[in-house]
N, C-alpha and C positions, 0 to 999 in steps of 0.2 A: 504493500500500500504506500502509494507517494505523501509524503508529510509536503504542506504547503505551508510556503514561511513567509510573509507579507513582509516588502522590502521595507516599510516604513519601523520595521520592527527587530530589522537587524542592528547588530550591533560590531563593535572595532575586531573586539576579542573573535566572535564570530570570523569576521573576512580571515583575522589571521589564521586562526585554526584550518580552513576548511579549503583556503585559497593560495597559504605562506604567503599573504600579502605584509609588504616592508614598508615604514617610516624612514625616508631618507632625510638624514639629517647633513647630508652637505650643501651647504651653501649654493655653489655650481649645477645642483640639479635643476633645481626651478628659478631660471634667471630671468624670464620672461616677465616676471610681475615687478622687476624693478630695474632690469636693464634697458636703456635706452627706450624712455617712453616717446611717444610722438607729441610734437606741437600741438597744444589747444586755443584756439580761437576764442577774443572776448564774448563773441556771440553765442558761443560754447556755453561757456564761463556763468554766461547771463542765464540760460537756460538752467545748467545744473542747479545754480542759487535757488533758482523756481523751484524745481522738483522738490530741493531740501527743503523751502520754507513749506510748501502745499503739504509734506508730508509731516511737517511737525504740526501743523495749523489743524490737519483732519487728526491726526492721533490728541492731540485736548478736549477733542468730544467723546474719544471711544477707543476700546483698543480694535488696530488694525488688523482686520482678516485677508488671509490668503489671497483672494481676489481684487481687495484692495488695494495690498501691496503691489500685484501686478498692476493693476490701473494707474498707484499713483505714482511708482518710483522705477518696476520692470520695464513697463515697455517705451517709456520716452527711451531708456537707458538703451536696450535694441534698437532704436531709431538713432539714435546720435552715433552709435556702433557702427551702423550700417548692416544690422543683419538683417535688415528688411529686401534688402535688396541682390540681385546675382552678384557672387554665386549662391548665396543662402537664399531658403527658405526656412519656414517654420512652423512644426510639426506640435500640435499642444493635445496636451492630456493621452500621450502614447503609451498603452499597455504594453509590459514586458513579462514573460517568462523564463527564467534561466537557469540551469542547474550548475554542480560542481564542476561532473564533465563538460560541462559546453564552454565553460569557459577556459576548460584545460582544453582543449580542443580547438575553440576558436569559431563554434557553432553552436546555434542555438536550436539545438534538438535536446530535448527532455523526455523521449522516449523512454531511455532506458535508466531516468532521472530515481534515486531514492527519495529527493527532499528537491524541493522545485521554489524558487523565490520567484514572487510576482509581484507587480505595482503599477505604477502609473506616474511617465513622468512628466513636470509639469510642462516645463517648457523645453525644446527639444532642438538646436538648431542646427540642421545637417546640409551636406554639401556631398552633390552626387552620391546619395544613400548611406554616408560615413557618419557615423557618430562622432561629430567632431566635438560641440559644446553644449555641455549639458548644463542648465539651470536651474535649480531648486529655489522656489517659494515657499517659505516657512508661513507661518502665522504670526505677528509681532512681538508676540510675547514668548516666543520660543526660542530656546537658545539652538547657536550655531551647532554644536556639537550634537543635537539629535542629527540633525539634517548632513552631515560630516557621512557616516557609514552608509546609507540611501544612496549618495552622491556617487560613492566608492561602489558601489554594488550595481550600479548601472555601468559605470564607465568600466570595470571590470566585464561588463558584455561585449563591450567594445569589437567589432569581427575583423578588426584593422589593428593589429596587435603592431605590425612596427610602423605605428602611426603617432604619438602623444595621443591623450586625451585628456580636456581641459574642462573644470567646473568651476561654476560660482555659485555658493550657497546665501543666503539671504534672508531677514527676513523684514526688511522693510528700513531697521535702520543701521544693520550691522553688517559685513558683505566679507568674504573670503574665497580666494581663488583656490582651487586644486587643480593638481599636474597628477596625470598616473603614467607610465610607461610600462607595456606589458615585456617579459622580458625570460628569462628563466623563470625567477619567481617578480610578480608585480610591485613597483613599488611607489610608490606618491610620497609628495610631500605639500605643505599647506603655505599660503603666505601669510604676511602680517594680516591682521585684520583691521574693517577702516569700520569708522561710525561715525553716525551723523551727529553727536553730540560731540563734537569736539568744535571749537570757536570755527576752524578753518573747514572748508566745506572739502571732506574727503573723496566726495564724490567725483571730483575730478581725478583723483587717483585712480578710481574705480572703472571710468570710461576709456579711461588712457590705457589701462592693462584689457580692457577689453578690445579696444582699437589695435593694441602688440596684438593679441591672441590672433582675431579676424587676420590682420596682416598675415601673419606665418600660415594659417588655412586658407587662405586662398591665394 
């Protein structure tokens, strides 16, 4: 009998156990969220300020849900990205199924699966059928680190193993990038994390690493 395990319910210890997924702790692995950002435009600039203030402005009446977040802070952020546009498109609310073997294998068959992970992910942006970048919407009150193993358990699907695979987890005012590379055994590492409550609007940080990411995928 196949045991199903809901991605949202996975855990770190889990990926390690079942996948010898690694914490890289060198420096030089994920240089991508701090080397050589690109130029941001004052009209940029002006925008990002918007999204921060509209998102603290609506979080004083209530706390912010999932859908929210996407409306109020997600998808300008894809638009100033430019994953609106070719090569990307974007793919929302994609159901996944995936086993041990499939992702030692590099396919996603769970026929001959004992224990089978499924979910849904939210936002999905792919480039001629590649799992290039994955995006998770938390709920605002939710910290980064649920949404960390989910992130990791999709991009571990990934069927482009000597490809990167890049995440941003979220959840409206807190943002963190992941890098995984599939490899003998997989291994990621996480960047700094940026937040809206800091004087200085980090979100420009946040658009710039996603503008590197876009850059290098297409």
């Amino acid at each position: 009998m196949i045991q199903v395990i809901q991605a949202q319910n996975i855990t770190l210890a889990y990926l390690k156990k079942k996948f010898a997924l690694y914490k890289s702790e060198d420096e030089q692995f994920f240089t991508e969220w701090f080397d050589y950002i690109p130029e941001m435009t004052e009209l940029e600039k002006q925008y990002l300020d918007r999204i921060k203030n509209n998102y603290l402005n609506v979080l004083e009446n209530a706390p912010l849900l999932e859908e929210a977040v996407k409306l109020v802070v997600l998808s300008p952020l894809l638009d100033l990205a430019g994953f609106y546009r070719p090569p990307f498109y974007i793919a929302t609310e994609e159901s996944i199924e995936i086993c041990e073997q499939a992702i030692i294998d590099n396919e996603l068959n769970t026929e001959d699966a004992k224990e089978v992970i499924k979910g849904q992910i939210d936002v999905l942006v792919l480039q001629d059928q590649l799992w290039l970048l994955i995006i998770e919407s938390k709920r605002s009150s939710f910290s980064l680190a649920k949404a960390i193993p989910q992130a990791l358990t999709y991009m571990l699907a990934n069927p482009q193993p000597e490809h990167p695979a890049y995440s941003l987890v979220m959840n409206g005012e807190d943002f963190q990038f992941i890098k995984l590379i599939k490899q003998d055994k997989p291994i990621y590492a996480l960047s700094d994390r940026f937040t809206l409550y800091k004087r200085e609007n980090e979100l420009y940080k946040v658009l710039n690493i996603l503008k590197k990411i876009g850059q290098l995928l297409s």
